[in-house]
C-alpha positions in Angstrom: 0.0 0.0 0.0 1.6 3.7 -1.3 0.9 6.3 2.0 2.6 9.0 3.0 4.8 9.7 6.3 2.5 12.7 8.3 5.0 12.2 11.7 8.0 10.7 12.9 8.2 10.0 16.9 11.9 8.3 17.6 11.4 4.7 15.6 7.9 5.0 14.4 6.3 6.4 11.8 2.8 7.6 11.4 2.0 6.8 7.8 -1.2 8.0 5.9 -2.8 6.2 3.5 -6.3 5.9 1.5 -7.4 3.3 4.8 -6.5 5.8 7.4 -3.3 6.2 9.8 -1.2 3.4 10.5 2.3 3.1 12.6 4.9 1.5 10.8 8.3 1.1 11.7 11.4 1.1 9.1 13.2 -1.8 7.8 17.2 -2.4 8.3 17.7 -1.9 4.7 17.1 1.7 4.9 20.4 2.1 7.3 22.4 -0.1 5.1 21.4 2.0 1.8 21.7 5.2 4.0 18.4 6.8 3.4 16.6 8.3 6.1 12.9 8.6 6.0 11.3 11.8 6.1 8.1 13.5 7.3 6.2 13.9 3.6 8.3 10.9 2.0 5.8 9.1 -0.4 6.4 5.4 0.9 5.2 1.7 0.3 4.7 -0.2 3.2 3.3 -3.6 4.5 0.1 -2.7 6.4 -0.6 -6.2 7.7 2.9 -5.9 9.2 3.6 -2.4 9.6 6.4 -1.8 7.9 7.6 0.8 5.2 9.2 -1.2 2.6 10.4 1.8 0.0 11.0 4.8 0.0 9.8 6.5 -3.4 11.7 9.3 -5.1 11.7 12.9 -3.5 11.3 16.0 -5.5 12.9 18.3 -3.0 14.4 18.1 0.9 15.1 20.0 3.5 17.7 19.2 6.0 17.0 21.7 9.0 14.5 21.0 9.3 14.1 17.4 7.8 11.3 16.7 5.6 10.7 16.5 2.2 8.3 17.0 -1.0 7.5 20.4 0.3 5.4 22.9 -1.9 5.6 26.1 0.0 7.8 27.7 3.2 6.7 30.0 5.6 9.9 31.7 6.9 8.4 32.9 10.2 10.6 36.2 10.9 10.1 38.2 14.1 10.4 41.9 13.6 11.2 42.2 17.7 11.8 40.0 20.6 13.8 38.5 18.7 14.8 40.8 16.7 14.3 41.3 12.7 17.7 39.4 10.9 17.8 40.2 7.4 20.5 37.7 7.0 18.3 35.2 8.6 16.0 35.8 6.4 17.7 36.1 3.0 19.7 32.9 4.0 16.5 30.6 4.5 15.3 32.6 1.5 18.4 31.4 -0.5 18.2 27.9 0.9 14.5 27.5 0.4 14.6 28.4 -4.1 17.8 26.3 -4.0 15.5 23.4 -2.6 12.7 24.5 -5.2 10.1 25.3 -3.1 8.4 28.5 -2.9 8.9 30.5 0.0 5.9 33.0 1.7 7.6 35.2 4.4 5.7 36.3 7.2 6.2 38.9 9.5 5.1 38.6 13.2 5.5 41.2 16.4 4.3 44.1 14.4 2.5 45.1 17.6 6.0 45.7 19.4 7.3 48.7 16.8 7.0 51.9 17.0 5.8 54.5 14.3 9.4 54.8 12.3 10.0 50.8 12.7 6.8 50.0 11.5 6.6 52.3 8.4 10.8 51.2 7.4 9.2 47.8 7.5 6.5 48.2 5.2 9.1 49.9 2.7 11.2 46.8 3.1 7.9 44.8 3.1 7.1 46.3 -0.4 10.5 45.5 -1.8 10.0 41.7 -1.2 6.7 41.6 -2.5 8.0 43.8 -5.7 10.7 41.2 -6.6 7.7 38.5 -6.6 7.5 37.1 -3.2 4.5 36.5 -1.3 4.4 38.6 2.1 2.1 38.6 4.8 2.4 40.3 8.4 0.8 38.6 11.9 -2.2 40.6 10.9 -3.4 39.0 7.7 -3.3 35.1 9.1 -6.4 34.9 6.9 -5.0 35.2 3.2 -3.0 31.8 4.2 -5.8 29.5 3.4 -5.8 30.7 0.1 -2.3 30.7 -0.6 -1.5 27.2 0.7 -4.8 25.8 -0.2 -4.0 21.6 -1.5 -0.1 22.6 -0.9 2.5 20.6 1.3 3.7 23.4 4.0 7.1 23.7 6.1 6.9 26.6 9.1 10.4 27.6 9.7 11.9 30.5 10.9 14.2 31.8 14.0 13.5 30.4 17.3 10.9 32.6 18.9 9.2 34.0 15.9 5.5 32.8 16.5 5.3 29.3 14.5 3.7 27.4 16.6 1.5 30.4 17.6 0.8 30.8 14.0 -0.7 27.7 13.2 -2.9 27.7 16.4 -4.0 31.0 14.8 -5.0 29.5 11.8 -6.6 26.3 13.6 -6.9 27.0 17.5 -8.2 23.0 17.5 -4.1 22.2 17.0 -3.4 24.3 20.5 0.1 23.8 19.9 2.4 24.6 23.1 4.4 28.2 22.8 6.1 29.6 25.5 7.7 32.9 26.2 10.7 34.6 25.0 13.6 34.7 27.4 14.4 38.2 28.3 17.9 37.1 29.2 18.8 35.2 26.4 16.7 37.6 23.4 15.4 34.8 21.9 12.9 31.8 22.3 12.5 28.2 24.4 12.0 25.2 21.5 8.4 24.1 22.7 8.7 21.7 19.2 9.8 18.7 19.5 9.9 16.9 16.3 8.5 17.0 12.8 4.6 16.6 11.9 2.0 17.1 9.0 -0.7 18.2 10.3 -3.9 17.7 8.0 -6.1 20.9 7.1 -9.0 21.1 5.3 -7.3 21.8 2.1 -3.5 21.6 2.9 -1.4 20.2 5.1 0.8 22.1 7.5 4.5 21.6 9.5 5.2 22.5 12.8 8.8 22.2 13.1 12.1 22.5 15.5 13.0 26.0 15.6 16.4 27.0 14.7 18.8 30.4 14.8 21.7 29.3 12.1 21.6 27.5 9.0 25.0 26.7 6.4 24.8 26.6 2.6 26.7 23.7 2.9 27.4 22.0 -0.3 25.3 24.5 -2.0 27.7 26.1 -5.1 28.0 30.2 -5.3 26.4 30.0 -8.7 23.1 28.7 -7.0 23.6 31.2 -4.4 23.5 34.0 -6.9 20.3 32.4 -9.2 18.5 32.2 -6.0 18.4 36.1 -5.5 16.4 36.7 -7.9 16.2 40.1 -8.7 19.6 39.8 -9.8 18.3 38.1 -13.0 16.5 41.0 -14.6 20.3 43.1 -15.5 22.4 41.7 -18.1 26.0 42.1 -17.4 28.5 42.3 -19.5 30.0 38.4 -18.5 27.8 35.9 -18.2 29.7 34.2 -15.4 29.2 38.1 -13.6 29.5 36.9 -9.9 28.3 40.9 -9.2 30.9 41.7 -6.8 34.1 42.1 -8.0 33.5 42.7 -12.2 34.0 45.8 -13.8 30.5 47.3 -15.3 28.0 44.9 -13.8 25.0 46.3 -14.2 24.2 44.9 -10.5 26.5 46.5 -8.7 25.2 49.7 -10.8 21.6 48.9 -9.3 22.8 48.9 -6.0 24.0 52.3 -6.3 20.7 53.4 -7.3 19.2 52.1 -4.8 16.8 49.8 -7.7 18.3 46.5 -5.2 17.6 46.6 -1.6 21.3 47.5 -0.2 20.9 44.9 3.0 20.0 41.8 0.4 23.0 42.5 -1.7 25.3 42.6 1.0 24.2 40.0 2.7 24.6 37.9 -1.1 28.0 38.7 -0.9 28.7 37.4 2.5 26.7 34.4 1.4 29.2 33.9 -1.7 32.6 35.2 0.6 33.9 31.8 1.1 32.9 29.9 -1.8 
């Protein structure tokens, strides 16, 4: 029976399938081939006795956090307590078109800025949304069930941004745990403790493991610089332009006019430093 793996809770694995849920655990094969199953794997298991036999082929994964066949991200990004990280962001941004899935950024605390915060952000805001991404703020949980209707969705984001308080927002049946920001430490408690799908109406949701760091490990510069993608629309005069270093890139010129947001290309560049 073909099913799909919703959760993973140490060695077992919730798998659902056209009968319902049904625990499975994984066979030894899987650690001898090295392949780790993963929360939205496509799998074939043996239901009489409940166990995944294959693992069918992924079209995208995500190692931080792990799952796999994901349609959309919602990078969950704090704009206080913690506080906003543009390189954060951008990073998971980057990691998240590498992976070929979509990424919606949402932007939560708005409540905690005052007048000249809030109005920087909404020119920031606009500067996302004008190079094609979907952006919503904590105030607008409602346009989500359109845009993720019959998608796959991963919640990630900084520890402390509002996940899990996101998606009780958006079902308050899920009453996920949250906890409070530590005033000490400036950032949040992980009140998640592992991966799960859980099933909406017309999509189905991750709650995931926060995190405050992630690497572009084997990830190559080139795919660091097609995944910013306002880059694409200027035509330098090499078409190996790296747009940091070349003489008359047409980039670096847009920069200058302030046409590219001067805190993504920077942050590109640090991204491509040690490449």
């Amino acid at each position: 029976m073909e099913g799909k793996i919703i959760k993973i809770i140490s060695n077992l694995y919730t798998i659902e399938t056209s009968e319902g849920e049904i625990d499975c655990h994984a066979r030894g094969k899987f650690r001898n081939e090295d392949i780790t199953p993963l929360v939205g794997d496509k799998c074939i298991i043996d239901k009489d006795n409940k166990y995944i036999l294959e693992i069918l082929p992924r079209e995208n994964e995500l190692k931080r956090p792990s799952i796999a066949n994901v349609d959309m991200a919602l990078i969950v990004t704090s704009v206080k307590k913690p506080n906003l990280s543009f390189n954060l962001l951008d990073k998971m941004i980057s990691i998240i078109t590498i992976n070929n899935i979509e990424p919606v950024l949402v932007f939560t605390k708005l409540d905690l800025l005052n007048k000249k915060e809030l109005n920087d952000l909404k020119k920031t805001i606009k500067y996302y949304k004008s190079i094609g991404y979907k952006v919503i703020t904590n105030k607008e949980y409602k346009k989500l069930n359109k845009i993720l209707k019959n998608k796959i969705v991963v919640v990630t984001g900084q520890t402390g941004a509002g996940k899990s308080t996101l998606l009780n927002k958006i079902d308050k049946s899920l009453n996920l745990k949250t906890d409070e920001i530590s005033e000490s430490l400036g950032r949040g408690k992980h009140t998640t403790r592992h991966v799960e799908l859980f099933k909406f109406k017309k999509f189905l949701i991750a709650d995931t493991p926060g995190f405050s760091s992630l690497e572009f490990n084997n990830i190559k510069k080139e795919d660091i610089k097609n995944s910013f993608v306002e880059f694409k629309k200027y035509n330098c005069p090499y078409k190996d332009c790296m747009h940091n270093k070349e003489i008359n890139c047409e980039v670096k010129t847009a920069v200058s006019k302030d046409e590219i947001l001067l805190s993504r290309y920077n942050n590109y560049l640090e991204f491509i430093k040690n490449k």
